[in-house]
C-alpha positions as CSV (number, residue, x, y, z in Angstrom):
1,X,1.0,-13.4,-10.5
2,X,-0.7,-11.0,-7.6
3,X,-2.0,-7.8,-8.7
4,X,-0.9,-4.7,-6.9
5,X,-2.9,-1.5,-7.3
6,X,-4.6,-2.9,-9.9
7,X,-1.1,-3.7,-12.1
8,X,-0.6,-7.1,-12.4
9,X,3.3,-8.0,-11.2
10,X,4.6,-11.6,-11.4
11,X,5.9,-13.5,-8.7
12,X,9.0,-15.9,-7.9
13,X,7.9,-17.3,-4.5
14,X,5.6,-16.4,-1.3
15,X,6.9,-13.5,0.6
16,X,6.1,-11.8,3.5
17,X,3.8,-8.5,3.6
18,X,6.5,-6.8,5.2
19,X,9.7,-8.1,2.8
20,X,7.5,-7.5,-0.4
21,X,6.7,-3.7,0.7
22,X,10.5,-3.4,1.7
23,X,11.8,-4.6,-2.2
24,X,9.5,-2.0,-3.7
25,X,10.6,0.9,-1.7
26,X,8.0,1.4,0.2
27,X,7.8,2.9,3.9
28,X,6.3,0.5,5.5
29,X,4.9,2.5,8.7
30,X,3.7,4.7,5.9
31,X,1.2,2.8,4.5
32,X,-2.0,1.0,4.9
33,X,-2.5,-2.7,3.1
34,X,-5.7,-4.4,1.9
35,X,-5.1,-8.0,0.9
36,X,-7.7,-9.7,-0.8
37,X,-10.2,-7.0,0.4
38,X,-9.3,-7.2,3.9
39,X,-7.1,-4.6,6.3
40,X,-4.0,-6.0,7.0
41,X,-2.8,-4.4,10.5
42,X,1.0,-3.3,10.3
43,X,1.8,-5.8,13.7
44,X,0.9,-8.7,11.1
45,X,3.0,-7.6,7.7
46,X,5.9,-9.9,9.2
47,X,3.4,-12.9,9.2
48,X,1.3,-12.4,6.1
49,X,2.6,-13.9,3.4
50,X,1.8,-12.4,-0.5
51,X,0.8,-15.9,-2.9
52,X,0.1,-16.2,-6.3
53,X,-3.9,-15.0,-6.7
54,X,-3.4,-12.4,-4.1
55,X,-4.5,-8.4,-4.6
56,X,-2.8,-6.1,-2.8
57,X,-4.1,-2.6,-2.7
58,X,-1.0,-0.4,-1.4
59,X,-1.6,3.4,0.1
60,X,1.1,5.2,0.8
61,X,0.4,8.6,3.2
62,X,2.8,11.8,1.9
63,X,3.4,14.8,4.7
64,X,3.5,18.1,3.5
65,X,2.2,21.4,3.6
């Protein structure tokens, strides 16, 4: 289980940063990641994977006017 903005989700296997943002519809050059209370930089979302015990805090950024 990983907890993602504070909602716990369950997990089937370790996944990339990048894949998991992907499968929940996210854009992923419009967010910014903590994992585990740490900035994840977007060059590394390929090569960080997501485990069971992780927390994720996702934000997305919205234009508009």
């Amino acid at each position: 289980m990983i907890k993602v903005n504070g909602q716990e989700l369950e997990t089937v296997n370790e996944i990339s940063l990048e894949e998991f943002l992907v499968n929940k519809g996210y854009l992923v050059e419009r967010v910014v990641v903590e994992l585990n209370g740490e900035i994840i930089p977007k060059a590394q979302f390929n090569q960080t994977n997501i485990k069971d015990g992780d927390s994720l805090e996702v934000i997305s950024f919205v234009g508009g006017g």
